[in-house]
C-alpha angles and dihedrals in degrees: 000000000000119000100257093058086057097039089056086043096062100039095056088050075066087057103081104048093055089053095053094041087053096050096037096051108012094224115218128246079259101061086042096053086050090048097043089043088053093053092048088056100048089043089056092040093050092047087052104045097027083056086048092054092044094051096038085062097243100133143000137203128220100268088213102053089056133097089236088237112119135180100212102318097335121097119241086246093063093060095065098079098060088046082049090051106035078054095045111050095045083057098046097045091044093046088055096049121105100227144071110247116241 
């Protein structure tokens, strides 16, 4: 499997509970501005410090097994965890509280 197979594997397993969190308690702009912020600033950190430990020579990836697409030196796969990430957590934690958004 390349990495972008699992890292489009993996983002869509997100999917659902961000659909569930949306229908089941209907979250306000507010909560999706914050989502949608969160995930900016992970993509941009990720770009950054993916493209210094790159350059500074601490890891490689099989050349092969990627898209070809790259942010500064980090490939377009490896910006899928922190999106995962940045879906996943606001639905889980809005999902857990105990009260409608606004």
């Amino acid at each position: 499997m390349s990495y972008l197979g699992l890292a489009a594997l993996f983002v869509a397993l997100t999917l659902p509970a961000l659909a569930v969190a949306v229908v089941v308690r209907r979250p306000s702009r507010r909560w999706w501005a914050a989502t949608g912020l969160t995930a900016g600033c992970l993509v941009v950190l990720t770009a950054v410090f993916d493209s210094a430990m790159i350059a500074a020579d601490l890891f490689r990836f099989d050349e092969d097994a990627l898209a070809g697409i790259h942010v500064g030196l980090a490939p377009i796969e490896d910006f899928a965890w922190p999106v995962a990430a940045a879906v996943l957590v606001p639905s889980v934690v809005l999902l857990l509280s105990g009260r409608r958004e606004r």
